[in-house]
C-alpha positions, 0 to 999 in steps of 0.5 A, spaced: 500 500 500 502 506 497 502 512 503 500 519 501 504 524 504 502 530 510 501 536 504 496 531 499 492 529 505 491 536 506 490 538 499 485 531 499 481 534 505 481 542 502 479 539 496 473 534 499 471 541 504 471 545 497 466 540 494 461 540 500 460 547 499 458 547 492 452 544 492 446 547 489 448 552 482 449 559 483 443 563 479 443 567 473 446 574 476 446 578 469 443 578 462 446 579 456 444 586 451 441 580 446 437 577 453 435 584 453 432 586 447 429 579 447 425 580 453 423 587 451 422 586 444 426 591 442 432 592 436 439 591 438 441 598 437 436 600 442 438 595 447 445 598 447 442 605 448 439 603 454 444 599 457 448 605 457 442 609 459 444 609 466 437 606 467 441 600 472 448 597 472 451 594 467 459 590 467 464 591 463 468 585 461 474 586 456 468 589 450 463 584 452 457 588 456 453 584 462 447 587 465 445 587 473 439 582 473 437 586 479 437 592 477 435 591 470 428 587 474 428 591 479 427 598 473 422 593 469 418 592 475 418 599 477 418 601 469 414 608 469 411 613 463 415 619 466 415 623 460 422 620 457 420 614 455 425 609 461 430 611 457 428 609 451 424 612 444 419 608 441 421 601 443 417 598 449 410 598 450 409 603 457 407 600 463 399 604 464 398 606 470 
């Protein structure tokens, strides 16, 4: 029988530590722009101009561009006609009051 040195046993036991944690699936924290122009049914050009509205946060990774899915929620759910369309022209149908 082969023995397994002090420092590989430790790393065993991490490794072991480290795959008990991880037992259910980390939820979907962003959207991408095409994910927000399929949810809002708008065209691609206007998702990016509402992605760099400022309307919610937004991540940049090297050039690609993610989306806070709870900021992005949290403005739809509260989505308001308020006279500048939501940061957008003419490509979501407003909320009505």
């Amino acid at each position: 029988m082969q023995s397994i040195s002090p420092m590989r046993w430790k790393e065993v036991f991490m490794l072991g530590q480290i795959e008990n944690t991880i037992t259910e699936p980390i939820g979907k924290r962003t959207y991408s722009v095409a994910e927000v122009q399929a949810i809002l049914g708008i065209s691609r050009r206007k998702a990016y101009e509402l992605c760099n509205s400022g309307k919610f946060k937004i991540i940049r990774i090297g050039r690609a561009l993610r989306v806070s899915k709870y900021s992005f929620d949290y403005w739809l759910d509260h989505f308001e006609d308020n006279g500048d369309n939501g940061g957008i022209e003419n490509g979501i149908n407003r909320q009505k009051r």
